[in-house]
N, C-alpha and C positions, 0 to 999 in steps of 0.2 A: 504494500500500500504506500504509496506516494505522502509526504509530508502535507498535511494537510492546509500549509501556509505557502505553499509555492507558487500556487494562482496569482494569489495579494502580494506575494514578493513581485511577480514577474510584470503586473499590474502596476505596481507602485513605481520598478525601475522603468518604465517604457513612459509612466507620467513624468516624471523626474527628467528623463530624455526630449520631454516637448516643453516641459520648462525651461531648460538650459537652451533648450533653440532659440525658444522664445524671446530668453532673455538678450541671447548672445545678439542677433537679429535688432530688435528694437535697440541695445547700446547701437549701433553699428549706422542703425537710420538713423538715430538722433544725434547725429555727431555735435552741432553746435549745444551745448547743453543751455536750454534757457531755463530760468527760475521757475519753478513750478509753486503753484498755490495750493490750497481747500478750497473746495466749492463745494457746502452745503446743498442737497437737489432733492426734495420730496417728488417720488415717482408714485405709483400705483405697483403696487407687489405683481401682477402681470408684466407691467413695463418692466419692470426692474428685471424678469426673470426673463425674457424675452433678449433683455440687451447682454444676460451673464450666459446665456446662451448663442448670442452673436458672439461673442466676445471669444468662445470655446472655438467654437465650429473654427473661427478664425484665427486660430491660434494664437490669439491677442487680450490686452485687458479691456477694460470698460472705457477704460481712460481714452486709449488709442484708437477707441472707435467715434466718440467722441469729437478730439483733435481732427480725427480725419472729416467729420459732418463739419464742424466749426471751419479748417481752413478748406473746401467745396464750398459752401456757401458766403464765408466773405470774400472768394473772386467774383462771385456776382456782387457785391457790394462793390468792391473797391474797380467795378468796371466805371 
């Protein structure tokens, strides 16, 4: 019989594996480092799960999806 933790090992190092991309990825695009803030955002527990799910699929955070809606939409502003 097989250790019955090997699944959740094998599970955890492959998560661990798309974090480190993740991470390494995003350092790599944000080369300029600009200061980052808090920003307080009341969602609806839908939205919220909706955007932690975007976020997955996309191998990316909440934040990065975000930044990317915010700088798409003010090149339509600053046209």
């Amino acid at each position: 019989m097989a250790n019955m933790f090997e699944k959740y090992a094998a599970d955890r190092e492959a998560e661990q594996k798309k974090i480190e991309k993740t991470v390494s990825v995003a350092s790599v695009a944000a080369e300029p480092e600009e200061k980052r803030t808090t920003l307080s955002l009341s969602l609806t527990v839908s939205d919220k799960k909706k955007l932690k799910l975007m976020a997955m699929e996309q191998d990316t955070t909440i934040a990065a999806i975000i930044h990317g809606w915010i700088a798409e939409h003010s090149e339509e502003v600053d046209e």
